[in-house]
C-alpha positions in Angstrom: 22.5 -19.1 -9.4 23.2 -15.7 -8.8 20.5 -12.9 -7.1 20.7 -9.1 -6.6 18.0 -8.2 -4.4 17.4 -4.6 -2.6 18.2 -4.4 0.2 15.1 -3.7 1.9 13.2 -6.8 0.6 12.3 -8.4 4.0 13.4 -11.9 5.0 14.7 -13.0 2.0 18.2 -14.3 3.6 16.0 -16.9 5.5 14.1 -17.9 2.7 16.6 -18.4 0.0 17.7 -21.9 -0.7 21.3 -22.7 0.0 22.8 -23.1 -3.5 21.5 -19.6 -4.3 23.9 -17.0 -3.9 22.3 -13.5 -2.7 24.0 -10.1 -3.5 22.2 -6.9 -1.6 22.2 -3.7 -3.0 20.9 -0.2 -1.4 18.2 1.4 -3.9 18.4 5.0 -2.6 22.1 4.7 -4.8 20.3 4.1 -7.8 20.5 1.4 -10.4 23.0 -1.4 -9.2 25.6 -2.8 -11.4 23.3 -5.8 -13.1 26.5 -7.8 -14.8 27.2 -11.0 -13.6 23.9 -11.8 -12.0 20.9 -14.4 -13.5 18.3 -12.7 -11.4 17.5 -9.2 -9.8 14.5 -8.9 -7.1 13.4 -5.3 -6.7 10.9 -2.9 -5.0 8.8 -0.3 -6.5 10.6 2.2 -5.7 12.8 1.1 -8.7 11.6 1.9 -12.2 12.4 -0.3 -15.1 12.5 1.1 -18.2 14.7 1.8 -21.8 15.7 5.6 -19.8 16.8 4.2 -16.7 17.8 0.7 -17.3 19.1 1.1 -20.9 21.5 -2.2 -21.2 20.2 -5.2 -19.7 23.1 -8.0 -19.5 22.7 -11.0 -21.6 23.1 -13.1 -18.6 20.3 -11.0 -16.2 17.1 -13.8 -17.2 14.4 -12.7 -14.9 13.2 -9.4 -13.0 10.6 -10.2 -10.3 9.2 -7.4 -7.9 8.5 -8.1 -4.2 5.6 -6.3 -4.6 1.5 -6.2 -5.7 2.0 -3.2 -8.3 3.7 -3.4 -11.4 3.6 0.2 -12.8 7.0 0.7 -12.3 8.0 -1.8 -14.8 8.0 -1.8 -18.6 7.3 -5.2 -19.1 7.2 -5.1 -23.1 10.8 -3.3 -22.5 12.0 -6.6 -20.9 10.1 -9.1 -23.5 11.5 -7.5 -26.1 14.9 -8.4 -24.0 13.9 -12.0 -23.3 13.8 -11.1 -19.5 10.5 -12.8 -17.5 9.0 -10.2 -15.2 6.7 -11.5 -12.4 5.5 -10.2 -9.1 3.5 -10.9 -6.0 -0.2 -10.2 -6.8 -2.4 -10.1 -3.7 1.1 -10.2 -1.5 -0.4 -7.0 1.0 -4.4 -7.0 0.4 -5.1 -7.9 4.0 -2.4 -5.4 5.5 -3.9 -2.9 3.1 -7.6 -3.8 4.0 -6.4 -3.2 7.4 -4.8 0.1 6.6 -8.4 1.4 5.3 -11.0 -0.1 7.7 -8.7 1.6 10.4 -8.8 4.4 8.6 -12.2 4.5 8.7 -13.2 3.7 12.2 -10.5 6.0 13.3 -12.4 9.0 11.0 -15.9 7.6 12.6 -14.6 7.9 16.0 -13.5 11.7 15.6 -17.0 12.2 14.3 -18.3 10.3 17.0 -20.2 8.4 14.4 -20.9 4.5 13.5 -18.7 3.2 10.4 -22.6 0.8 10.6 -24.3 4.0 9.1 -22.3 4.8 6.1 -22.1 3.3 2.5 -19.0 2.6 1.1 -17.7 2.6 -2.6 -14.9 0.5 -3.2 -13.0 1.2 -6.4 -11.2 -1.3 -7.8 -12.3 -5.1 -6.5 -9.5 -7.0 -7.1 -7.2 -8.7 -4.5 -7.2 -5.7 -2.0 -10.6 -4.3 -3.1 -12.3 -7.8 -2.8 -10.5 -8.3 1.0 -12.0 -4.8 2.2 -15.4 -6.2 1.1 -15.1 -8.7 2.8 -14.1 -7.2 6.3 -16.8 -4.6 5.5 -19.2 -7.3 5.4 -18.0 -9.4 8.4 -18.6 -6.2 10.8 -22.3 -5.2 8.9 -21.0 -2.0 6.8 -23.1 -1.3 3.5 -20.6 -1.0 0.1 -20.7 -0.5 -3.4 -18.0 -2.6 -5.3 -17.3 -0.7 -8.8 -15.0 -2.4 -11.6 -16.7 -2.6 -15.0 -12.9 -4.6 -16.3 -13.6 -7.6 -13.6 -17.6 -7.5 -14.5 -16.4 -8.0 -18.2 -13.6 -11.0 -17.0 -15.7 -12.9 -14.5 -19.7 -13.7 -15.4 -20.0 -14.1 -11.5 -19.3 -10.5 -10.8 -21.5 -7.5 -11.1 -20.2 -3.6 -10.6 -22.3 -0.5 -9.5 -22.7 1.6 -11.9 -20.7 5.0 -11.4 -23.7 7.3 -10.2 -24.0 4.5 -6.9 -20.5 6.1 -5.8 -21.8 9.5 -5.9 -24.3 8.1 -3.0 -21.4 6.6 -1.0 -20.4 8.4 2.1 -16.8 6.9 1.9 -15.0 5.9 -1.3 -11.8 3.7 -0.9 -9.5 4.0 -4.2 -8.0 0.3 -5.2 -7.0 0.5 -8.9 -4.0 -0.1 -10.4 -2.2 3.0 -12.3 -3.1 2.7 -16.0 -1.6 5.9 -18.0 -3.5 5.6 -20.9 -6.4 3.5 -22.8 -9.6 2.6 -22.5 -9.0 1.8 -18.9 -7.3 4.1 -17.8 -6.8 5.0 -14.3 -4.7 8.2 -14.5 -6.8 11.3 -12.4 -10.2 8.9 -12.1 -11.0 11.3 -9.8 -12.4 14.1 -10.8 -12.1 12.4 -14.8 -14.4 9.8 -14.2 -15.7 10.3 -10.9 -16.2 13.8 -9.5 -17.1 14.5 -6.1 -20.1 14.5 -4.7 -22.5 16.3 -1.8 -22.7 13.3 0.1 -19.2 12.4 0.1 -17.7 12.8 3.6 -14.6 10.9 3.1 -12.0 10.0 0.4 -9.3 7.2 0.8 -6.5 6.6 -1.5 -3.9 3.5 -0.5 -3.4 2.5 -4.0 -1.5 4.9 -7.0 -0.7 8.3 -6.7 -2.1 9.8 -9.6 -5.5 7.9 -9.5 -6.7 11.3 -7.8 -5.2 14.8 -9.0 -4.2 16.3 -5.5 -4.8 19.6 -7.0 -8.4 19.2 -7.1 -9.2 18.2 -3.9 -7.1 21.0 -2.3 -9.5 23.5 -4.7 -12.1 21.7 -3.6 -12.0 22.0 -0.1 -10.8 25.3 -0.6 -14.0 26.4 -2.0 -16.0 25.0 1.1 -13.3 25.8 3.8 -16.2 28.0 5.4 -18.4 25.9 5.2 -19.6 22.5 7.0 -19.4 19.9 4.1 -15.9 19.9 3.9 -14.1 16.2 2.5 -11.8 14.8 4.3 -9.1 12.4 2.7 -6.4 9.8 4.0 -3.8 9.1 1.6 -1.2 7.2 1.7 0.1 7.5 -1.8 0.8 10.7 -3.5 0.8 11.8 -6.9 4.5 13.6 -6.3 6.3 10.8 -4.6 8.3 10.8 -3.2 8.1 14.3 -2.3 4.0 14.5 -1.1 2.4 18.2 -1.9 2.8 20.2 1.4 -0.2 21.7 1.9 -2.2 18.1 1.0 -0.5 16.3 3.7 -1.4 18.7 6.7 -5.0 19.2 4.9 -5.5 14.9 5.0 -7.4 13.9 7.9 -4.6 10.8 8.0 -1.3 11.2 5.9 1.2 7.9 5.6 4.4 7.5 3.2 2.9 4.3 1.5 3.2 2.0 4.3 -0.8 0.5 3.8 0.9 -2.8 3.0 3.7 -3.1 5.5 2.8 -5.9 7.9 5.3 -8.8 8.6 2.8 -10.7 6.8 3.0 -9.3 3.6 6.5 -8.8 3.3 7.3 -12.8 4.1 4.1 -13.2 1.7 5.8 -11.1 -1.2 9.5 -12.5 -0.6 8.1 -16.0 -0.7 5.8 -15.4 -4.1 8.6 -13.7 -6.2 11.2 -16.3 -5.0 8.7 -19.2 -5.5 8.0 -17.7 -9.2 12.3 -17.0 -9.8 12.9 -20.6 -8.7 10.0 -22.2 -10.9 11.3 -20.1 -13.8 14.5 -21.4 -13.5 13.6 -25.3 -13.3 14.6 -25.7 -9.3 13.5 -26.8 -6.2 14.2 -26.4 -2.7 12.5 -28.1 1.0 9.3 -26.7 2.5 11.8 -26.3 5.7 13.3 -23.7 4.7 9.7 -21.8 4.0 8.6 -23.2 7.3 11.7 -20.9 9.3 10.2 -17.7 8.7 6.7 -19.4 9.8 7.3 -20.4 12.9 9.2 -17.0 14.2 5.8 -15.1 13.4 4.1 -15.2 17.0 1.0 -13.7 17.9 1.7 -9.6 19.5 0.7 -9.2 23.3 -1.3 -6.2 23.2 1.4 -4.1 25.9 4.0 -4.2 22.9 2.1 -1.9 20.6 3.8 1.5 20.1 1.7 4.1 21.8 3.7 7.1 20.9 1.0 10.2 22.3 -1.7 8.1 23.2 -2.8 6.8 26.5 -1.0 3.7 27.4 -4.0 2.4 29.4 -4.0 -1.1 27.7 -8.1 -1.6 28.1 -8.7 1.5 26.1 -6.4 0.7 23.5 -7.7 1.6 20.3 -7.6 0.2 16.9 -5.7 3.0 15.9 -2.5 2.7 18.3 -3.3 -1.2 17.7 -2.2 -0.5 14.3 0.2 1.8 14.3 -1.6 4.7 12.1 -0.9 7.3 14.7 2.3 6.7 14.0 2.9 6.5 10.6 0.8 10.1 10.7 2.6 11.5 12.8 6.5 10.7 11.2 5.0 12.0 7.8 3.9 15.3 9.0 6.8 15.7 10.9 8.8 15.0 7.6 6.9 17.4 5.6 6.9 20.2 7.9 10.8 20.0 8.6 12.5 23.6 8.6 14.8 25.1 5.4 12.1 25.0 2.5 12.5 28.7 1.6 16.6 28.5 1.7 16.9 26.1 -1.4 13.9 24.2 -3.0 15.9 21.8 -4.5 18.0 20.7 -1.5 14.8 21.0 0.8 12.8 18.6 -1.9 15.9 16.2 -2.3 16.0 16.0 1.5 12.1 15.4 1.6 12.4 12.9 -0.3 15.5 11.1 1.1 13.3 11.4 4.5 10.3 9.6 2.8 12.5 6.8 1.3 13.7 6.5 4.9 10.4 6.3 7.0 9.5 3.2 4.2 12.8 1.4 4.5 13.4 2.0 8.4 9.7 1.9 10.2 8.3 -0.9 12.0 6.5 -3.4 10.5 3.2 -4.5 12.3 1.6 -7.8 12.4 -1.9 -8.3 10.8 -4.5 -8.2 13.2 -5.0 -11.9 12.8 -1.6 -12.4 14.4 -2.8 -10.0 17.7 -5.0 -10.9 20.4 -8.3 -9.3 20.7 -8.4 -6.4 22.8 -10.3 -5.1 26.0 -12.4 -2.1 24.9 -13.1 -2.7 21.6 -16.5 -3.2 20.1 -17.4 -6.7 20.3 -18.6 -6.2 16.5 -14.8 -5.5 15.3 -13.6 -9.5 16.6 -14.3 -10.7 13.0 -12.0 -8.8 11.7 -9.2 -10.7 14.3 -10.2 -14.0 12.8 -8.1 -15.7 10.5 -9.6 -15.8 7.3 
């Protein structure tokens, strides 16, 4: 058996059985050469469809994506080929969860408020919606779930109607990217929702294109003066990969879609797509070899977290520098604001987004919080969200 993979798919080598043969490929080159090869593994940053993939070889069986998303496949394009698609559902929620509820506390600390006395309205409760519920919950923090599709799937679930979110004081974005249809997703915000006077803050780690960037820069624009501006953290961006300027030094917290990169979810998504790839084709391999990985995964001592700008007195660490957001802030704004965009647009945007690509395939991935000893300083409330679930 034969397997392209990109490059950038993380541990992969130490997961793959030893009668597969594994073929790496850089994605910032484009499509790869797909002759010759039974399967192809691929990140989102690859789109599959009739434009960019327009031959599929007879012999290429199976596409899987080592990711959550799927929106950047055409999976009736490969059907009609006779090519299984399948990805890693669920593969980042926690890291993602994470990404948000730090997020929050680090906007609640700047307003030297309690996350305790805020509502707030999750979008979207699947994997990653349902896992921010439940953190939310652990630590005593109000929300609204709203999904009228899972209300109609499951009998158990019940969604807040749409006029509840308008009473949130945080919203947290979690839908998929739907272009069209009844359900779609495509500029919910302001479509569907509009904001409201007693929103205070607006996170999107999901799809760019769930919120149209434009109107939240008008938005804020007409209340610069004033004392009710919105404040947003987005980590997805409706241009990608070349984010809108002026909306990355407006967001309270900018990232270049790193929400989900933890070393858990990266061995999580590797192992999913490669347990689905091996199922489809009929073979089997030893737990050992998923066992490797496992045991290299060992819990972070709190004096290893980065601390780039932040005081590095260890009993004041804060969840912030504990996971890395500063960071990933501070890289993306120093990406967007890089000198040369009034020389040549072009050049300036291709180099943008060569730099975003970059920060995605290059930075550092942290370990869940679950894999990190509790630290000194923090609110005593916060240690269920270091529990294992």
């Amino acid at each position: 058996m034969r397997i392209l993979a990109d490059q950038h798919i993380n541990y992969l080598d130490q997961l793959i059985p030893s009668y597969a043969e594994i073929v790496h490929y850089d994605s910032s080159e484009g499509i790869p050469i797909l002759e010759g090869f039974d399967a192809w593994i691929l990140r989102t940053v690859t789109k599959v469809n009739p434009k960019t993939v327009p031959n599929l070889p007879e012999k290429l069986k199976f596409i899987g994506s080592a990711s959550a998303g799927t929106d950047h496949i055409d999976m009736e394009y490969l059907s009609d080929n006779g090519i299984q698609f399948d990805h890693s559902p669920g593969c980042n929620a926690n890291a993602v969860a994470e990404y948000v509820l730090t997020s929050m506390l680090t906007w609640c600390s700047s307003t030297r408020g309690e996350l305790t006395n805020h509502k707030v309205g999750i979008i979207g409760m699947g994997h990653t919606g349902g896992a921010l519920a439940k953190k939310l919950q652990a630590i005593g923090v109000s929300y609204a779930g709203y999904d009228p599709p899972k209300a109609l799937r499951e009998e158990s679930f019940r969604s807040c109607h749409l006029d509840t979110l308008k009473d949130c004081n945080i919203l947290s974005f979690h839908l998929p990217y739907i272009g069209q249809g009844r359900y779609s997703t495509h500029h919910f915000m302001p479509d569907i929702l509009s904001l409201s006077p007693k929103h205070k803050l607006i996170i999107n780690a999901a799809r760019g294109g769930i919120i149209k960037e434009d109107y939240l820069l008008g938005h804020n624009e007409l209340i610069e003066l004033s004392n009710k501006k919105i404040r947003f953290i987005l980590d997805v961006w409706e241009t990608e990969s070349v984010p809108n300027k002026a909306l990355v030094n407006q967001a309270f917290i900018a990232t270049p879609h790193i929400a989900g990169y933890s070393k858990q979810a990266k061995i999580q998504a590797s192992k999913e797509v490669l347990r689905r790839l091996l199922s489809y084709f009929d073979t089997e391999w030893t737990n050992s070899k998923w066992q490797h990985k496992r045991e290299d995964i060992t819990k972070t001592k709190l004096g290893e977290a980065s601390t780039h700008g932040f005081n590095k007195n260890i009993n004041t660490l804060s969840i912030n520098v504990l996971h890395g957001l500063h960071n990933y802030d501070y890289e993306m704004r120093k990406l967007i604001n890089l000198p040369g965009q009034g020389a040549d647009l072009n050049q300036f945007n291709r180099s943008i987004a060569r730099g975003f690509q970059a920060l995605r395939n290059t930075i550092e991935l942290r370990n869940e919080f679950a894999q990190t000893t509790f630290p000194k300083g923090l609110p005593d409330n916060l240690r269920p969200v270091f529990a294992p679930d």
